[in-house]
C-alpha positions, -999 to 999 in steps of 0.1 A, spaced: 0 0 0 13 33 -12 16 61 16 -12 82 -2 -37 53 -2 -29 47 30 -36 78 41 -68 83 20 -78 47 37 -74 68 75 -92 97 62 -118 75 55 -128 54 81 -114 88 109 -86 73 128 -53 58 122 -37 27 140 -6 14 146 5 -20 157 42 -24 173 57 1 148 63 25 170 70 1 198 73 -36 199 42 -49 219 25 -18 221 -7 -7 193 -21 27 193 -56 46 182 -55 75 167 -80 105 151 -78 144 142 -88 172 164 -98 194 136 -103 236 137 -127 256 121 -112 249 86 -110 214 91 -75 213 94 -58 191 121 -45 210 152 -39 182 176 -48 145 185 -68 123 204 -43 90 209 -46 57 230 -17 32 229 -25 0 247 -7 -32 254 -19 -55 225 -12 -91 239 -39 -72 269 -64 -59 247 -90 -81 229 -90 -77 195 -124 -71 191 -127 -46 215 -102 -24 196 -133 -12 169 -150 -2 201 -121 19 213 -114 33 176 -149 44 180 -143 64 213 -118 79 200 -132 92 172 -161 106 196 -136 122 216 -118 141 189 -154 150 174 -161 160 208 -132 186 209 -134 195 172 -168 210 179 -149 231 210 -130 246 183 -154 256 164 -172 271 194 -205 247 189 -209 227 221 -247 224 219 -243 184 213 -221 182 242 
């Protein structure tokens, strides 16, 4: 998979993952905190040890932490009335 695709693929579906690249043992969930021109200003992340965490949990969590970054997006752009 080419870097762009990839990156079209987490555009997509709102969160990126990562499983024991960054370090061995360790997977990580990942989504945008977007501004007001839907650019990304920060991150919502959680890394978790993956031999600890179900695997089918982990759509669950990817889940929360899209909610979570949403949840702060809308901060941003100063509309908190779904809060």
């Amino acid at each position: 998979m080419t870097l762009s695709s990839h990156l079209d693929h987490v555009r997509q579906r709102g969160y990126a993952t990562e499983s024991g690249q960054v370090t061995p043992g360790f997977g990580s969930i990942a989504a945008a905190v977007k501004d007001d021109h839907g650019w990304p200003t920060a991150a919502v992340s959680v890394t978790f040890i993956e031999k600890d965490f179900a695997q089918d949990l982990r759509p669950q969590l990817a889940q929360m932490v899209k909610d979570a970054a949403n949840k702060l997006s809308r901060h941003i752009h100063g509309n908190r009335t779904a809060d």
